[in-house]
C-alpha positions as CSV (number, residue, x, y, z in Angstrom):
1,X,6.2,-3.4,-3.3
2,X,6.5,-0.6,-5.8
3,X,5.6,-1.5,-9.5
4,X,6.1,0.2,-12.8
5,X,4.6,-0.2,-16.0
6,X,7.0,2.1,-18.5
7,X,5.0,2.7,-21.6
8,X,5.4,5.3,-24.2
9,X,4.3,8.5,-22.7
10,X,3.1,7.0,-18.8
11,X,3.8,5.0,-16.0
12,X,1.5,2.6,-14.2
13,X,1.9,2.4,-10.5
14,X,0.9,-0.4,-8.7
15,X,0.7,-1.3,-4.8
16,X,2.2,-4.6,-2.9
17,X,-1.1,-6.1,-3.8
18,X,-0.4,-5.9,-7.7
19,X,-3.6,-3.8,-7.9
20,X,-3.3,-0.4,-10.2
21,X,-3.3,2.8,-8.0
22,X,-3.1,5.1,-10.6
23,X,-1.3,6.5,-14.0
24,X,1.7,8.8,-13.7
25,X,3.2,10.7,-17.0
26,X,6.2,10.4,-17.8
27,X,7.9,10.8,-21.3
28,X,9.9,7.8,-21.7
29,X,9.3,6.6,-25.5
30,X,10.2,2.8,-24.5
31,X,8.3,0.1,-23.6
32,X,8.8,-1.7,-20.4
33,X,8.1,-2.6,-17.2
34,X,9.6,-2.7,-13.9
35,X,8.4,-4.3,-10.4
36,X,10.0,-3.3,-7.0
37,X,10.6,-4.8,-3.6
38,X,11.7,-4.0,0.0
39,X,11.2,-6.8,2.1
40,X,10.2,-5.4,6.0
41,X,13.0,-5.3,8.2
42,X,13.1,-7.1,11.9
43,X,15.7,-5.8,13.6
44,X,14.3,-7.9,16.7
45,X,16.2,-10.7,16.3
46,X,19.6,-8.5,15.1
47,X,19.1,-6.3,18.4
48,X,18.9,-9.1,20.6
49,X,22.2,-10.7,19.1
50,X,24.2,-7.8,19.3
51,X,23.3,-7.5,23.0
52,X,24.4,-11.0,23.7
53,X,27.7,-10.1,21.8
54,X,28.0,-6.8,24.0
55,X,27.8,-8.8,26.9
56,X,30.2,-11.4,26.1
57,X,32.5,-8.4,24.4
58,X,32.4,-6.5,28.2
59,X,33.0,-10.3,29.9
60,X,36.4,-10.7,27.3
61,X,37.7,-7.2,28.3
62,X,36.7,-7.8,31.9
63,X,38.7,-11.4,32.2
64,X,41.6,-9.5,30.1
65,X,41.7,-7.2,32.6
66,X,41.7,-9.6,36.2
67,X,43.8,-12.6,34.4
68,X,47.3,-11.9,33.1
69,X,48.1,-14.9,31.9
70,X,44.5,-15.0,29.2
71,X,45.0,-10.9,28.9
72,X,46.0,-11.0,25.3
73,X,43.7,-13.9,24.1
74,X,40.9,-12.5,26.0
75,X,41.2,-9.2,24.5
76,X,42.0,-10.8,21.0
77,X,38.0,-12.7,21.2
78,X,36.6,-9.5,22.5
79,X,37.4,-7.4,19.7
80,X,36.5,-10.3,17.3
81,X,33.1,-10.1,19.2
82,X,32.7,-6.5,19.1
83,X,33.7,-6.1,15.4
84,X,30.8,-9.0,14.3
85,X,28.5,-6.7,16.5
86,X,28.9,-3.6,14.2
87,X,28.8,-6.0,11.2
88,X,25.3,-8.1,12.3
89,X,24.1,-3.8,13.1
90,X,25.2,-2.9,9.9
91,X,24.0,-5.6,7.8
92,X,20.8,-6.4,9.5
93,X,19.2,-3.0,10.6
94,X,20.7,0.0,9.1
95,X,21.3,-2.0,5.3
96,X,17.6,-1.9,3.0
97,X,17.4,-4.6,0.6
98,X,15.9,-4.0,-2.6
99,X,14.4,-6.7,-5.3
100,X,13.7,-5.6,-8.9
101,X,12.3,-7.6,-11.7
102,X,12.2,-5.8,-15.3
103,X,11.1,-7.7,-18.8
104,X,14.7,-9.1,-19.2
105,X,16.6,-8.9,-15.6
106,X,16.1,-9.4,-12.1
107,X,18.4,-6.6,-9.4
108,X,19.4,-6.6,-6.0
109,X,20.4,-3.5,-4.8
110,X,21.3,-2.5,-1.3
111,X,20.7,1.1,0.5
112,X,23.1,2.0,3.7
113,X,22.5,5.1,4.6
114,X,22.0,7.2,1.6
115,X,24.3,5.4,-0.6
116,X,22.5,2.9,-3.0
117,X,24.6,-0.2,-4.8
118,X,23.4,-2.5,-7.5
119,X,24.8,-5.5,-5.6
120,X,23.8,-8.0,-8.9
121,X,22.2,-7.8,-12.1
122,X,21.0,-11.1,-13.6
123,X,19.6,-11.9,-17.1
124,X,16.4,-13.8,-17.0
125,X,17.6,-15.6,-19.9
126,X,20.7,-17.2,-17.8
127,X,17.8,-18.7,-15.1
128,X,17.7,-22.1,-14.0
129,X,15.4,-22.4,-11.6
130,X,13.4,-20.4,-9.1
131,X,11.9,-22.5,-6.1
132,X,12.0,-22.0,-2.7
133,X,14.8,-22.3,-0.1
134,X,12.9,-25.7,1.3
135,X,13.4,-27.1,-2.2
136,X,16.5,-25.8,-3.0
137,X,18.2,-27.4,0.2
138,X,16.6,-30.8,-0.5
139,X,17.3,-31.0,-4.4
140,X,20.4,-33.1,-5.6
141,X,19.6,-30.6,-9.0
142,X,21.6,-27.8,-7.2
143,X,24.7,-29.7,-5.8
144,X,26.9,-28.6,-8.0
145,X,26.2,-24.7,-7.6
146,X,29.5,-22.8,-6.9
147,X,28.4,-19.1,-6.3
148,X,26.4,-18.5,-3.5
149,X,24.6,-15.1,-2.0
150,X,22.9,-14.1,0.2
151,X,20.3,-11.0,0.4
152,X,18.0,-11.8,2.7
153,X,16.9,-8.6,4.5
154,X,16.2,-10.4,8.0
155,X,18.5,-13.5,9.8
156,X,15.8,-15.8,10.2
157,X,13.0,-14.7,7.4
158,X,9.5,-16.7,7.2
159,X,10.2,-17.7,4.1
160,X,13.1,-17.5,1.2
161,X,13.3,-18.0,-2.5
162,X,16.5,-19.0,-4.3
163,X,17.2,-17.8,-7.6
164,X,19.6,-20.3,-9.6
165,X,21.5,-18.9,-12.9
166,X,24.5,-19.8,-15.3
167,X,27.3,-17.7,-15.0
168,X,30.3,-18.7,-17.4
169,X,29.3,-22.3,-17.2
170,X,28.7,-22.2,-13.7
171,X,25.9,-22.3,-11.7
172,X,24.9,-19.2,-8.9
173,X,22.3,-18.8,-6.2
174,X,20.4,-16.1,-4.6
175,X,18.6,-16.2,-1.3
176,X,16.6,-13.7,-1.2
177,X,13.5,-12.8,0.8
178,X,10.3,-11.6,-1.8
179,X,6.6,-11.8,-0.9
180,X,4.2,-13.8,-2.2
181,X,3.5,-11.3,-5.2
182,X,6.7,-10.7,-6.0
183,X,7.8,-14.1,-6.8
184,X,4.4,-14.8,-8.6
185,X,6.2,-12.4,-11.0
186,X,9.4,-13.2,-11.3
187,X,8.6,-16.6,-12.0
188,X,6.3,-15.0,-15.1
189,X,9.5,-12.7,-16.2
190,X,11.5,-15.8,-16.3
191,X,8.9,-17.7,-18.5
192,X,8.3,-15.2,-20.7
193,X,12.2,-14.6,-21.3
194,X,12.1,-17.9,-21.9
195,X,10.0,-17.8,-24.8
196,X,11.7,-14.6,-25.9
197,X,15.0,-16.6,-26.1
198,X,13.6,-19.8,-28.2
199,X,11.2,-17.5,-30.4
200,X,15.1,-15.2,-31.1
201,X,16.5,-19.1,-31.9
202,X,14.3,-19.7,-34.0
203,X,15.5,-20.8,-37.8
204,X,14.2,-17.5,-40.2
């Protein structure tokens, strides 16, 4: 995990383990900061279910092509098959997930390739809850969210947070896959944006 502490005239770097590797300047004149995560990627399981789709792709062309009277169905679920191959490839070993958590807003942003998308950016002020996906599924609090993503970086990860949010009187989820570390702090962002947002409220 990359993490940046954008002061006045430097940066602070920091490692996955939150502890400070070193100071490099930078002339930014704002103060900020902003904390970075990649979750690994395990193509493993990805691999092995595209080759289980392969094969049952080749057995759809191969009945197609012995049976006339399933050709056109057969060929029909092969190409379905085929097409969530290159989709499960794409989305789950060539696509880089990327978590970011700043003073006021927490990012996912996506890499295929070398093409980089902000996929969501999320005020911390708008948060409802932050509590793992164990929680999350078991909670009658979160039966009435409507918006649902999901950026995990692997199929079937360890372990997964879910980010809950308003949005236009609506409530929104994230899954999303952070270490340990990262959620420590993103559960500290959204506090303190809490405070920022009742301390702005606050009667002059």
């Amino acid at each position: 995990m990359s993490v940046f502490h954008l002061y006045a005239d430097y940066i602070h770097f920091y490692d996955i383990n939150c502890k400070n590797k070193g100071i490099i300047y930078f002339p930014i004149g704002t103060v900020l900061y902003m904390y970075k995560y990649k979750p690994e990627r395990n193509p493993r399981q990805a691999l092995l279910l595209v080759a289980c789709l392969s094969i049952l792709t080749c057995t759809g062309f191969f009945i197609a092509s012995v049976i006339d009277n399933y050709r056109l169905f057969a060929q029909l679920i092969a190409v379905m098959l085929l097409a969530l191959a290159i989709l499960i490839v794409i989305r789950y070993t060539i696509t880089e997930y990327e978590y970011t958590v700043s003073h006021d807003s927490f990012i996912v942003s996506k890499t295929v390739g070398n093409k980089s998308t902000i996929l969501c950016s999320i005020n911390l002020q708008t948060t409802i809850a932050l509590v793992d996906k164990k929680t999350y599924t078991h909670s009658k609090d979160f039966s009435d969210v409507t918006i649902k993503f999901n950026h995990n970086q692997n199929i079937k990860a360890a372990e997964t947070y879910v980010f809950v949010y308003s949005f236009n009187g609506k409530k929104g989820m994230i899954e999303f896959e952070p270490n340990a570390c990262f959620a420590k702090i993103l559960s500290e962002a959204i506090e303190n944006a809490r405070k920022d947002s009742k301390d702005n409220n606050k009667p002059d």
